[in-house]
C-alpha positions, 0 to 999 in steps of 0.5 A: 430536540433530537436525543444524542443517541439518536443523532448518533445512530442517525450519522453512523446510518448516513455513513453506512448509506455513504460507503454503500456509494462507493465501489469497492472492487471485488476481489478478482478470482484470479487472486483468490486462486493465488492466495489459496495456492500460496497458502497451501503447505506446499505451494507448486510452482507448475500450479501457480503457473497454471493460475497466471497462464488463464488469464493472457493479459496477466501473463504478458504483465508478468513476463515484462515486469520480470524482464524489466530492468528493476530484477535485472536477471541474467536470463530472460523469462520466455514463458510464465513458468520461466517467469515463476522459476527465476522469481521464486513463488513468492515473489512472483505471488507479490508480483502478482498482487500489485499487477491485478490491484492496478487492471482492477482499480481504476479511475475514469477520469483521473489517470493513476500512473503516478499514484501506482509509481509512487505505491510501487516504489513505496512497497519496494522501499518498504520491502528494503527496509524491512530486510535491512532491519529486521522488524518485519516480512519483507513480504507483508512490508511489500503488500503494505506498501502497495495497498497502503493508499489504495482508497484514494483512487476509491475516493477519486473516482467517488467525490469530484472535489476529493482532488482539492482534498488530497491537496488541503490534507496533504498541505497541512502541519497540524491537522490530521490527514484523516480528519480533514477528508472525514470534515469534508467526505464524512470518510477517508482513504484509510477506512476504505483501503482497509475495508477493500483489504478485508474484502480482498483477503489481505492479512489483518495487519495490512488492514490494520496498518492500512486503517492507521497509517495517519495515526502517528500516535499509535507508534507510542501504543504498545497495546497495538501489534507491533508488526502494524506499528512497525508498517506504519513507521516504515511507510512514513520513512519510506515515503520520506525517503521518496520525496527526498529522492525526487527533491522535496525536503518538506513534507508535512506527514513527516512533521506530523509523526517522523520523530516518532516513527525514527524513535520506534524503529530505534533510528538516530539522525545520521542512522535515518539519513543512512537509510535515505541513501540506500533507498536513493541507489534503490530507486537509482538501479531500477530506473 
């Protein structure tokens, strides 16, 4: 019989060996030129600029997101430096974050358009959110958002029954999600997003928050930090409140841990009902 530590070892070596199969993206150099300018003491527009304008189909993304209804600019942006003027550094860094993650992670076989509407209206709601209550960056709130699911294409393009996965996780009001793509894939969406968050150089809290964002009870550990706890409620209010928009009261996540997102973000039935409203003429005005 074999010993239970070596059993262990075995399985932790054909996990590493299962990962190794999976292709992370690395993280594009535009991206590090990004992040290191938004990070200096002195982020320079005229710089920032520079970045975007060396790579041409980054720059006409950027000019027709900015000229899209969703800002709604009296002007319109005619260059990429036009562009990082009305936006803000800022904004135009988060702008650009979301454009590169869409041209670098991709499928062969499944189109994404409805996985990235999904994560680009959850990382607007997040950002919303976050403002109106004041319990985190409306900027970390943002990448969050964006990258919270961002293993599920990983996995698409890895196991060609992951789809049937998402379908079963998805379906089921007393499992973990997490649980039943580690029974059937011996991983999840959640250790793969956030190790492609590390890879990418995103703040530790959106790897945390990414690597827990199916552990409700981790809204009840005040051991964890609170601004991953608070991403982790507000991706579960916020997907809610999408799935409401387009029609779909039931959702089983929201069974699993709304209650305990609502109770630590401190909100009250009519409050939560509130928000949905908001984020209702949100997803309104940009459509």
């Amino acid at each position: 019989m074999t010993p239970p530590s070596t059993a262990h070892v075995a399985s932790d070596q054909s996990v590493d060996a299962l990962i190794k199969t999976i292709r992370i993206p690395p993280r594009p150099s535009m991206l590090l030129d990004l992040q290191t300018e938004l990070a200096s003491k002195e982020p320079d527009p005229g710089r920032l600029a520079a970045i975007i304008s060396n790579d041409v189909s980054l720059s006409a993304s950027l000019l027709k997101v900015t000229n899209s209804s969703f800002f709604g600019l009296r002007l319109k942006a005619t260059s990429v430096a036009h562009a990082v003027k009305l936006l803000g550094i800022q904004q135009c860094g988060l702008l650009m974050t979301g454009i590169i993650a869409r041209q670098a992670v991709q499928t062969e076989k499944i189109p994404l358009a409805k996985f990235w509407d999904f994560s680009s209206k959850r990382a607007q709601a997040m950002a919303h959110l976050a403002s109106r209550m004041r319990i985190c960056s409306a900027d970390i709130a943002h990448t969050f958002g964006l990258f919270c699911d961002i293993g599920i294409p990983l996995l698409l393009e890895r196991f060609p029954d992951y789809q049937e996965t998402l379908v079963l996780a998805g379906n089921d009001v007393n499992e973990k999600f997490t649980a039943i793509e580690q029974k059937r894939h011996s991983t999840s969406h959640t250790s793969i997003g956030a190790l492609m968050a590390r890879t990418w150089g995103l703040p530790e809290e959106v790897s945390n928050a990414i690597l827990l964002h199916h552990d409700y009870l981790v809204l009840t550990d005040s051991a964890t930090n609170d601004r991953v706890r608070a991403l982790v409620a507000l991706a579960l209010v916020s997907e809610y409140g999408i799935y409401r928009y387009h029609g779909q009261e039931n959702w089983a996540e929201w069974d699993k841990g709304g209650q305990l997102a609502c109770d630590f973000l401190g909100l009250a039935n009519d409050e939560v009902e509130d928000r949905f409203e908001e984020l209702h003429d949100l997803f309104n005005s940009v459509h």
